[in-house]
C-alpha positions in Angstrom: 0.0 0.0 0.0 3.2 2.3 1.5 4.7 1.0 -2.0 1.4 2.3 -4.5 1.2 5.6 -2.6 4.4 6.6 -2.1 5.0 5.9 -6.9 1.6 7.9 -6.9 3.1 11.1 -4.8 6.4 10.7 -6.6 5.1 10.6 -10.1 2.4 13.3 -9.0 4.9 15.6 -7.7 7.8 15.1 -10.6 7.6 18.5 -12.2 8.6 20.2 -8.6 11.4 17.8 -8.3 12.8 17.9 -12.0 15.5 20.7 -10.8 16.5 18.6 -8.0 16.5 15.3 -10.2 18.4 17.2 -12.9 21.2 18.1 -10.3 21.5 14.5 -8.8 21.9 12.9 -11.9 24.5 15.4 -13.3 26.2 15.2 -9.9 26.2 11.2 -9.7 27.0 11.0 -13.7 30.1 13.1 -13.0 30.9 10.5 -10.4 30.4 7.8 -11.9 32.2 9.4 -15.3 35.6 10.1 -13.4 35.7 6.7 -12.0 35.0 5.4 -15.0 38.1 7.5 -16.4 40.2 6.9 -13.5 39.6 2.9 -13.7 40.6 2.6 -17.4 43.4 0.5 -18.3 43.4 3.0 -21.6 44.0 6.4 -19.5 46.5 5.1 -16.9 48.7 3.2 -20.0 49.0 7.0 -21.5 51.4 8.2 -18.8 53.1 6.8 -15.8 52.1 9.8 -13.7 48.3 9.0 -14.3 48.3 6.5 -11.2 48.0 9.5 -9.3 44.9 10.6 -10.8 42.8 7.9 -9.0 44.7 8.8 -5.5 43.7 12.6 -6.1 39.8 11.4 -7.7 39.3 9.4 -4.1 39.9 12.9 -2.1 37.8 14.7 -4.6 35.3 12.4 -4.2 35.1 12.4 -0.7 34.4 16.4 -1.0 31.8 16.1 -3.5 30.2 13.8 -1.5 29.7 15.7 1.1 28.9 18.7 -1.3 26.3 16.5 -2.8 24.7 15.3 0.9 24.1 18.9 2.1 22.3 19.9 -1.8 19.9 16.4 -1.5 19.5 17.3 2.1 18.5 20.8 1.7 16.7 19.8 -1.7 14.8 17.0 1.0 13.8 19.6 3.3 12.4 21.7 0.6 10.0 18.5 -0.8 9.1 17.8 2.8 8.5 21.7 3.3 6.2 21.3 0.0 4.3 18.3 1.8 3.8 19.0 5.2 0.4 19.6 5.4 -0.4 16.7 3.3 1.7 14.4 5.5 0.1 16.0 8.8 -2.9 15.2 7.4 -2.1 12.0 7.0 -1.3 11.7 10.5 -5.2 13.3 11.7 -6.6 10.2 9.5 -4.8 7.8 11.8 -1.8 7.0 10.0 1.2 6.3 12.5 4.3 8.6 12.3 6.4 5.6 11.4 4.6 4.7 8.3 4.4 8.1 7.4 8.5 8.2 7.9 8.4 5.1 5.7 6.6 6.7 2.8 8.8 9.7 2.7 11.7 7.6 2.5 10.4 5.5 -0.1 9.8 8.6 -2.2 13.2 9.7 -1.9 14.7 6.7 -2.8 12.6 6.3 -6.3 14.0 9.4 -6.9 17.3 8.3 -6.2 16.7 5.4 -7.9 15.7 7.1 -11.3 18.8 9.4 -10.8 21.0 6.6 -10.7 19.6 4.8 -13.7 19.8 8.3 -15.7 23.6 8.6 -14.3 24.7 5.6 -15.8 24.3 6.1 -19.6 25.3 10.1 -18.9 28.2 9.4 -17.0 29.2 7.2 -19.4 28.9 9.3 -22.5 30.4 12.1 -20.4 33.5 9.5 -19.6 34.3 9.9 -23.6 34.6 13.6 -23.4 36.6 13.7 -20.2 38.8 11.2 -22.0 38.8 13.4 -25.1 40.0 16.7 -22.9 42.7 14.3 -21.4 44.3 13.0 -24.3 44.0 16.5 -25.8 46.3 18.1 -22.4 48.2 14.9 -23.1 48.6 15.7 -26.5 48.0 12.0 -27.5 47.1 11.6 -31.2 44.4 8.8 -30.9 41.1 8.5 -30.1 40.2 6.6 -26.7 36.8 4.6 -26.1 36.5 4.3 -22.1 34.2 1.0 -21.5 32.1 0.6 -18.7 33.2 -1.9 -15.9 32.0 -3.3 -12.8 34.5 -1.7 -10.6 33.3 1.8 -11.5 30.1 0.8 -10.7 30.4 -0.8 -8.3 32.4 2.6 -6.5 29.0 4.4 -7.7 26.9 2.3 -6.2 29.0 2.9 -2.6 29.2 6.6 -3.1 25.2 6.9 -4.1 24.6 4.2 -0.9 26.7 6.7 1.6 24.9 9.9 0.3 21.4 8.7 0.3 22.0 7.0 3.8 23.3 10.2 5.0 20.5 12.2 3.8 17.7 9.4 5.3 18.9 9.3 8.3 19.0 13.0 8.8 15.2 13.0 7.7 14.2 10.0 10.0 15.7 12.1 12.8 13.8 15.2 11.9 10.6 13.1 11.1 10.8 11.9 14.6 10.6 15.0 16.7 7.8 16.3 15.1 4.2 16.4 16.1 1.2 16.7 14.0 1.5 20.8 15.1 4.7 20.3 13.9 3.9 18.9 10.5 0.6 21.3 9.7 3.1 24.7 10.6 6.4 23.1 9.0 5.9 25.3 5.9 6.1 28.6 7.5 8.8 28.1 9.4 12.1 29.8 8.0 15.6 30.3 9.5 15.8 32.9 12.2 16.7 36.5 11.5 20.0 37.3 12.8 19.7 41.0 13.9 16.4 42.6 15.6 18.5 45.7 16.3 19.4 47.9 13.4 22.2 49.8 15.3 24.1 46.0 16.1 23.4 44.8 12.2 25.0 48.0 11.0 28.2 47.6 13.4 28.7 43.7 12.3 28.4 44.9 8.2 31.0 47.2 9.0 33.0 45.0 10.7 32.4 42.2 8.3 33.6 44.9 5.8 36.7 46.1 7.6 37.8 42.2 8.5 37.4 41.5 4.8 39.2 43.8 3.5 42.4 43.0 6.4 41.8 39.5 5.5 42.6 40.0 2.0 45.0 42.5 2.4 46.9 39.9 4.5 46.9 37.4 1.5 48.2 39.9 -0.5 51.1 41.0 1.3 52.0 37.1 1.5 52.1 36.3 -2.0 55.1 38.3 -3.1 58.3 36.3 -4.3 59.7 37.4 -0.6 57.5 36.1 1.6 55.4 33.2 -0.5 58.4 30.1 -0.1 58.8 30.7 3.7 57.5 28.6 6.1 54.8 30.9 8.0 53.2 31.9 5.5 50.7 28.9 4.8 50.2 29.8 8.4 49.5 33.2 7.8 46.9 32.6 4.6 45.1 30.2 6.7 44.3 32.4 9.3 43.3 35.0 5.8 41.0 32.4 4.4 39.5 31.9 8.4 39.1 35.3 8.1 37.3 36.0 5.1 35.5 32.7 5.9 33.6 35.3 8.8 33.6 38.4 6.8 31.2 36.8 4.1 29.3 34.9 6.9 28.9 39.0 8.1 27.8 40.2 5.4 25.3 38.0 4.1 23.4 38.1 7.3 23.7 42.1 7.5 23.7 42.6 3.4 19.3 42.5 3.1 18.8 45.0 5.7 21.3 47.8 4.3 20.3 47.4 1.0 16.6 48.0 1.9 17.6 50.7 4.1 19.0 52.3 1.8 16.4 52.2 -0.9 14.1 53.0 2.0 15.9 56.4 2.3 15.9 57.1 -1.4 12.0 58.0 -2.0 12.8 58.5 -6.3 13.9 55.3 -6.1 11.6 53.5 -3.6 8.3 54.1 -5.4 10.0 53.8 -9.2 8.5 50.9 -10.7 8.3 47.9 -8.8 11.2 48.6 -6.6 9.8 48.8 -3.1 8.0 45.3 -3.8 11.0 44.0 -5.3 13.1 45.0 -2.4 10.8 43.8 -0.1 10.6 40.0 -1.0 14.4 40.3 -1.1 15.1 41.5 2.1 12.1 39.3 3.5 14.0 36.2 1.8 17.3 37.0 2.4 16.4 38.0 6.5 15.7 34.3 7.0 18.4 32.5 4.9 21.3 34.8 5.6 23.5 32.0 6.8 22.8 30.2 3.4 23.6 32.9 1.4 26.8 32.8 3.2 27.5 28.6 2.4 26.4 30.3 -1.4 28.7 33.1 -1.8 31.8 30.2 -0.4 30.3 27.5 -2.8 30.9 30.4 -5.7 34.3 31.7 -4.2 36.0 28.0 -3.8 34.6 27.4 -7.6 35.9 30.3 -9.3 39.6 29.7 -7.5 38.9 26.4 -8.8 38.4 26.9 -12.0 40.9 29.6 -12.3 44.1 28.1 -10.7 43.1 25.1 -13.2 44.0 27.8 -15.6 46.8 29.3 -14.7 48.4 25.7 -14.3 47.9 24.9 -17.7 49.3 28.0 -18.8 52.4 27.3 -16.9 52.9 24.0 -18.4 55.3 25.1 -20.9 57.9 27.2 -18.5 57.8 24.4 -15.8 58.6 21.7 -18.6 61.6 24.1 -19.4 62.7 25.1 -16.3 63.3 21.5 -15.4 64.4 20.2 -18.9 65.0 22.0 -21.9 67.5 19.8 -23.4 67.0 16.4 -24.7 69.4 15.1 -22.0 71.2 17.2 -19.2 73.1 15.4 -16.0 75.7 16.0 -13.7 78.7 13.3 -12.9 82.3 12.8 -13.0 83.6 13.2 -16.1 85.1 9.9 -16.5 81.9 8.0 -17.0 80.0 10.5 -19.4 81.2 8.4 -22.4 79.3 5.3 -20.6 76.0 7.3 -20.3 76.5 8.5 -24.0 77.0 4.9 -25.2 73.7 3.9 -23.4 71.7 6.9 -25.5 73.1 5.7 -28.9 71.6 2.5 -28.2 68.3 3.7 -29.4 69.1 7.1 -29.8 71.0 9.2 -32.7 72.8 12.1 -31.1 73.6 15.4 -32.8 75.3 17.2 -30.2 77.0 17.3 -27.0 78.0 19.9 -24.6 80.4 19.6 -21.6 80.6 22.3 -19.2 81.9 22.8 -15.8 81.1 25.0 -12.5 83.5 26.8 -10.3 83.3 27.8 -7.1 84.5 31.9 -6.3 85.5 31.5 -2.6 84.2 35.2 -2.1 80.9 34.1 -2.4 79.5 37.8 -2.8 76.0 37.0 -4.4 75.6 33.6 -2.4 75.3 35.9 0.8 71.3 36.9 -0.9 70.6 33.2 -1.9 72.0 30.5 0.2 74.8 31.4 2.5 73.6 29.1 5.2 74.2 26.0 2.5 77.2 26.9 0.1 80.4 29.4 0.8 80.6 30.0 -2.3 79.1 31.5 -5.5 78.7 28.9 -8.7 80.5 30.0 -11.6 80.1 29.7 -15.3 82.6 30.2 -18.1 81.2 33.1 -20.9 81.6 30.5 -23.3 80.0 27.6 -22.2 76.9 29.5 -21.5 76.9 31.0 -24.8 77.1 27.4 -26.6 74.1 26.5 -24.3 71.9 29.3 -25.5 73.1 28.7 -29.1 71.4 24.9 -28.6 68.1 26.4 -27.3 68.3 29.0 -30.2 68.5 32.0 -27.4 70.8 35.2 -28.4 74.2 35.2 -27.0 75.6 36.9 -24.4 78.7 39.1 -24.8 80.9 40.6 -21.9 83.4 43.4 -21.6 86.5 42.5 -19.1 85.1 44.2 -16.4 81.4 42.7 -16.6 79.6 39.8 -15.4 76.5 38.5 -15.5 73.8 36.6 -13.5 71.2 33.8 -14.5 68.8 33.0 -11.9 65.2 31.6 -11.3 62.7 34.1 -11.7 61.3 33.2 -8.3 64.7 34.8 -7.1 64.9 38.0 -9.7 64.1 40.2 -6.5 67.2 39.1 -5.0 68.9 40.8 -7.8 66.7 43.8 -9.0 68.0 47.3 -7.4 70.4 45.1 -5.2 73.4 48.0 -5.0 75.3 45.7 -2.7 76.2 43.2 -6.1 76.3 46.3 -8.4 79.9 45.8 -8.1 81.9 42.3 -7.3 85.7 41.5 -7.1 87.1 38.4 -8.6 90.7 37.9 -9.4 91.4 41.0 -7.5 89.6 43.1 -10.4 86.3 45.1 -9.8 83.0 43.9 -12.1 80.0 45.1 -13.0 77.1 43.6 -13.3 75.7 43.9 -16.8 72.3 42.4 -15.9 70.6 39.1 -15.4 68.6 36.3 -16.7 65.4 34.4 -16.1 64.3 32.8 -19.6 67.8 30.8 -19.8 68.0 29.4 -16.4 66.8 26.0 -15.6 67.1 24.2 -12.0 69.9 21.9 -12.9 72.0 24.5 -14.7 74.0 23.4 -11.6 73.6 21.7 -8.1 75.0 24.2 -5.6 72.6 26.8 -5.8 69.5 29.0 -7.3 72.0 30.8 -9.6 74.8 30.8 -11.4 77.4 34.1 -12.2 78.8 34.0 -15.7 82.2 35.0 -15.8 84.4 35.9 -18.8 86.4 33.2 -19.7 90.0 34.2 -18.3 88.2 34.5 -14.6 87.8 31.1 -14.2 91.3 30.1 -14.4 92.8 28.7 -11.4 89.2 28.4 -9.6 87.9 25.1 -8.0 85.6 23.0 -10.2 82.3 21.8 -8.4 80.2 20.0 -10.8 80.8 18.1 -14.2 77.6 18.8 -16.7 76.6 16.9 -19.8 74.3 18.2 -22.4 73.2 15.8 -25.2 70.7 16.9 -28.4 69.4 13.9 -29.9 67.9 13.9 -33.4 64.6 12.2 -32.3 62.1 13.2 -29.6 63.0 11.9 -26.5 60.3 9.8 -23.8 60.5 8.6 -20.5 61.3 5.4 -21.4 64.8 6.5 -22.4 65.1 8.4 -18.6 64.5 5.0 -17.3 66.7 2.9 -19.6 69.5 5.4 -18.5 68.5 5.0 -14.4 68.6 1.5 -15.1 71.7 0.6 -17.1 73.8 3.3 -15.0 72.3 2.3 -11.8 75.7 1.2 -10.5 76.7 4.8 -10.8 73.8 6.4 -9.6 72.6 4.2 -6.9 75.7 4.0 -4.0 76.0 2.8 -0.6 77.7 4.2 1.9 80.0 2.8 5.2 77.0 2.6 7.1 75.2 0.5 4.7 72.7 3.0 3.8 71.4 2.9 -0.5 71.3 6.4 -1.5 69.8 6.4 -4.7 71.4 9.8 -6.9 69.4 9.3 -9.4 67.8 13.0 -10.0 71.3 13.7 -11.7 69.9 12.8 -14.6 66.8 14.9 -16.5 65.2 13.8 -19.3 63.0 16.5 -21.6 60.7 13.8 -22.9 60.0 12.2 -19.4 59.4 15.8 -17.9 56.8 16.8 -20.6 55.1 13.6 -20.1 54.8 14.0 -16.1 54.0 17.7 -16.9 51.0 17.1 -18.9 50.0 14.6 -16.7 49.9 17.1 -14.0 48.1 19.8 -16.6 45.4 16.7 -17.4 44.8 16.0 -13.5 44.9 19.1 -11.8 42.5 20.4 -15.0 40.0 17.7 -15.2 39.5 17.6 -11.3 39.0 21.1 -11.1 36.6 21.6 -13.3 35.1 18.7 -11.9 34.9 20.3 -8.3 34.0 23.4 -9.9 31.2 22.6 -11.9 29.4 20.2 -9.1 29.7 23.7 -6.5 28.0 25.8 -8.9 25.5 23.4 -9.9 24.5 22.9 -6.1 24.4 26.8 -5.6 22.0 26.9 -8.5 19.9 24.4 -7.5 19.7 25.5 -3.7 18.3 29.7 -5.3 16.1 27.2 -7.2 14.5 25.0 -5.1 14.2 28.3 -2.9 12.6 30.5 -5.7 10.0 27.5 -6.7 9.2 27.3 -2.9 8.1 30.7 -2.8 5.9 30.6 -5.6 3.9 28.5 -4.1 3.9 29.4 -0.6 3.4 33.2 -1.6 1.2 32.8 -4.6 -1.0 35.3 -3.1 1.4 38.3 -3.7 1.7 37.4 -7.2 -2.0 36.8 -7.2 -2.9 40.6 -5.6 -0.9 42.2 -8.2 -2.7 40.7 -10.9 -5.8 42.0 -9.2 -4.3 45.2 -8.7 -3.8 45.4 -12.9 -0.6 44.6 -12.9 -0.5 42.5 -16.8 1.7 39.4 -17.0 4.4 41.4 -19.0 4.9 43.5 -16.2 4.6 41.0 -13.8 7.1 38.3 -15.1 9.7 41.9 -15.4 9.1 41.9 -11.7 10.1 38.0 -11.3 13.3 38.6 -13.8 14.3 41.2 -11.9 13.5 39.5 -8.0 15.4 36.4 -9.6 18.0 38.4 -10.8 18.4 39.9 -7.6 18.4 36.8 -5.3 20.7 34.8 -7.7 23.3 37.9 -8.1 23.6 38.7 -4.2 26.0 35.5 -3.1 28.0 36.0 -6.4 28.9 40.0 -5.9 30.9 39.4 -2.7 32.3 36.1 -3.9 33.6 37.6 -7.8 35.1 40.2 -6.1 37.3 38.3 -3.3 38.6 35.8 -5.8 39.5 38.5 -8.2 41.3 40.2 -5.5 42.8 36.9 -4.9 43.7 35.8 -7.9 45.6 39.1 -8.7 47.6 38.6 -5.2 48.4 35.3 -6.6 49.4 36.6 -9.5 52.4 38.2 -8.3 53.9 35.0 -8.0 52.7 33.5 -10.9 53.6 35.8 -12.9 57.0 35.3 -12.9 56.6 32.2 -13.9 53.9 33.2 -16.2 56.2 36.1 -18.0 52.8 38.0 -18.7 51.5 39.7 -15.7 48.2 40.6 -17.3 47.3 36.7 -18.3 45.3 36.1 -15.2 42.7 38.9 -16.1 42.1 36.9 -19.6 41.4 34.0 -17.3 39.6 35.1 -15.0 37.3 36.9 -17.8 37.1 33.3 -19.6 36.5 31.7 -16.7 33.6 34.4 -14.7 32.1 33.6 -18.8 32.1 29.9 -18.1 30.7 30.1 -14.6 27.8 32.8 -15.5 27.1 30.0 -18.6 25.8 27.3 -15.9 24.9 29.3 -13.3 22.2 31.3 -15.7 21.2 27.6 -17.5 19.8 27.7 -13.8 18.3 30.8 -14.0 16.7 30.6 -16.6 15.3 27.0 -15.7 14.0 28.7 -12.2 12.3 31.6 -14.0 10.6 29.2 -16.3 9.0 27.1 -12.9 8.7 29.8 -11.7 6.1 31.5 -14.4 4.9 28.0 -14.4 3.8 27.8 -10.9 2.6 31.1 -11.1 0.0 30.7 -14.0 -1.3 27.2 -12.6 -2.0 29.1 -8.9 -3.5 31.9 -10.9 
């Protein structure tokens, strides 16, 4: 009987739902379309460094999870908000409480069961184009067909199990306390308003303001290439984020009243068109779900960083991949065996050049003193020539200095060390004064040598009768290098690279040896996860956001029909009327976006000071930011538009 009646309600009730089956299914199909990636033989095959991916999709997933349990749960609340007259009814014809708890959670699970089904087939078509977007970062040329298996479904199956018993249990325990009172009243109740007093609301928005703004100016002054590599300061941008965490909480409680005070105080504006009535279902709303606003406008923020970092790391895929290896072949080792790692290369390899070079160590160490003093006495020096055949390999202009010049090539992490630094103006080897002509960034790379973050190029004749340090190798190969090759070397030169000591302790030596093709193969494979799993957090946070102003918006349209209804009565025409939904829409789905836009922009451009010397553009991040805010409005006003629809709807079947 429980079983007939609860299939009736659910198929009655379907068009209310269809938002909140929409964003299940897309939720769970996204789930169920990552594992399906993650689990292919196919995708892990296409680089070494994909293994990772499923470690890093099992954290993800544990987030959305939890994202996904408080949207169904507050989606839940909504329905049983919808249906609580009907169910205390139900309850004043004799039906017991526990039956009653039993046909709710029926419902909800033939919901949950239709999402599921739906998820499948979507998730899997949506598993092609994920695998499409990876190959693509990879840049694969082929075509991969992911196939279902029983072990994704099988991890769908436990996620869907853990949300949906989550959810129940939460409803059993509300569906419990409640008393037929309870039941009959459950659709006017709303969250609590925060402030009674206007004097104490105004003092906690400016507060909220005034912490925000110290919050962010914090992060800023912590991402600067001087402060962002030392140890305090993920201390200190936690306590930012903790912060601004309580400034948005602030302002979203406090945000409704000031804006209808102030268009209150503005009588041109308060009677102009429909803007008192406007304002005063928005401050009515947002008065009793300030605190969700605030959980809105952090849903939004943590997207947008999302989707925007996922950005910036692609963008830097092509520096990092030369920073660590922009020859075919570099290492570092005693001279006497580089003709042994050179016959292991031509083994499969056909080599066109080679480049030996050496570093010195200047005892003085004048420009160590700003980098690493506390490791190395010494400053690491390269011969004019020798750095001049190296950027003749990579194609880069040479370098030419007078006798009383020299020159610095550095990570641009470290440039500040050397912009405007008077004290290395001037340095004295070989009892001669020299100037520094300038430095570089674009020709550095980290192994350029092993005893520090920079080298100083020297002409030739200063070198003589200095210490050498290091031993370097440079080999161009005619074909394209892979990591295969990184590991054949590792492998056949293990004896040299892997060495035990007195003690008996293995130290393994091999990072002396960088290979380009392995390092653009780990470096894509960091591009394809970081991207893929971004956008996948990103676009489940705005989808619950949308749903959430949704599900509110529908609710209202029922439960105040009568406003809607008066106006008509008043002679308001539908044109007119559905201008005033638009805009009250517009309105309640713009509020928790403003404060959140605006914080990560300011975030993003404090980030930027760091990225951007990796970046070499400082005004990159504003294109993506502007490509991303474009791909967020996109969804986010797919819902929109889907809520003013219902909502019209709703309006016109009351009417």
């Amino acid at each position: 009987m429980l079983g007939k009646l609860a299939y009736r309600n659910t198929k009655r009730n379907i068009k209310d739902y269809l938002i909140y089956l929409i964003t299940v299914t897309a939720s769970v199909s996204l789930i169920f379309a990552f594992n399906l990636v993650a689990s292919s033989d196919e995708i892990v095959k296409l680089c070494s460094s994909m293994d990772a991916f499923k470690n890093s999709l099992f954290a993800v997933n544990i987030l959305i999870i939890f994202v996904i349990c408080f949207l169904i749960n507050y989606t839940t609340k909504f329905m049983f908000e919808k249906r609580s007259k009907e169910l205390g009814t139900y309850m004043l014809l004799g039906i017991k409480k526990k039956e009653i708890a039993h046909l709710v959670i029926i419902e909800n699970i033939l919901l949950g069961i239709l999402a599921f089904v739906l998820a499948i087939p979507i998730g899997f078509l949506f598993s092609q184009f994920v695998s499409l977007v990876i190959v693509n970062l990879l840049g694969i040329p082929k075509t991969l067909f992911i196939s279902l298996n029983f072990v994704s479904i099988g991890l769908l199956i436990i996620c869907f199990l853990t949300i949906y018993v989550l959810v129940l249990l939460n409803l059993l325990r509300r569906i419990s306390k409640m008393t037929i009172r309870d039941f009959l009243y459950f659709d006017k109740q709303n969250e609590k308003k925060m402030f009674r007093d206007s004097k104490k609301r105004n003092v906690i928005f400016v507060l909220s303001i005034i912490l925000g703004a110290i919050s962010l100016f914090l992060w800023n002054s912590r991402c600067t290439m001087d402060n962002f590599n030392k140890q305090e300061t993920l201390t200190y941008l936690m306590v930012s984020v903790i912060m601004l965490i309580i400034s948005i909480y602030g302002i979203s409680t406090t945000c409704a009243d000031m804006f209808l005070t102030v268009l209150l105080k503005n009588k041109k504006m308060k009677y102009q068109n429909d803007n008192l009535f406007v304002a005063r279902t928005f401050a009515s709303k947002a008065r009793t779900m300030s605190f969700t606003f605030g959980t809105l406008s952090m849903l939004i923020l943590t997207s947008l960083l999302a989707l925007n970092y996922s950005s910036i790391n692609k963008a830097s895929y092509d520096i990092s991949v030369n920073l660590n290896a922009p020859y075919d072949v570099q290492l570092f080792d005693d001279k006497q065996v580089f003709d042994e790692y050179i016959r292991v290369i031509e083994e499969e390899y056909t080599i066109d050049n080679t480049i030996e070079y050496d570093i010195y160590k200047e005892p003085n160490h004048q420009v160590q003193n700003f980098f690493q003093s506390e490791y190395y006495d010494f400053d690491p020096v390269l011969k004019l020539s020798d750095y001049n055949r190296l950027l003749e390999l990579r194609k880069m202009p040479l370098l030419s200095l007078n006798d009383n010049e020299y020159y610095i090539v550095t990570n641009s992490k470290f440039a500040y060390e050397v912009e405007d630094n008077k004290d290395i103006e001037t340095i004295t080897v070989a009892n001669k004064n020299l100037k520094l002509k300038g430095y570089d960034t674009k020709s550095y790379w980290n192994s350029i040598t092993n005893t520090g973050r920079f080298v100083v190029v020297l002409p030739d004749k200063y070198v003589q009768g200095l210490e050498v340090s290091e031993n370097h190798l440079i080999i161009d190969t005619k074909e394209e290098t892979d990591a295969e090759l990184e590991n054949k070397i590792k492998e056949d030169m293990q004896h040299q690279l892997v060495k035990v000591d007195k003690n008996g302790e293995i130290n393994d030596e091999s990072y002396r040896v960088n290979v380009r093709g392995a390092e653009i193969e780990q470096q894509k494979a960091m591009v394809a996860i970081v991207a893929s799993l971004f956008m996948y957090i990103a676009f489940i946070l705005i989808s619950a956001v949308g749903t959430i102003l949704a599900v509110q918006s529908l609710s209202d349209s029922t439960k105040y029909k009568y406003r809607y209804l008066t106006l008509r009565r008043l002679g308001i025409n539908d044109k007119s009327l559905f201008k005033t939904i638009r805009k009250q829409l517009l309105i309640l789905f713009c509020v928790p976006a403003i404060s959140a836009i605006l914080c990560s922009f300011v975030m993003m451009s404090s980030l930027n000071n760091v990225y951007q010397q990796i970046l070499g553009d400082k005004h990159l991040y504003l294109i993506y930011f502007g490509l991303n805010l474009i791909i967020f409005f996109l969804i986010y006003s797919i819902y929109w538009i889907a809520t003013y629809i219902g909502f019209k709807r709703n309006i016109n079947e009351e009417s």
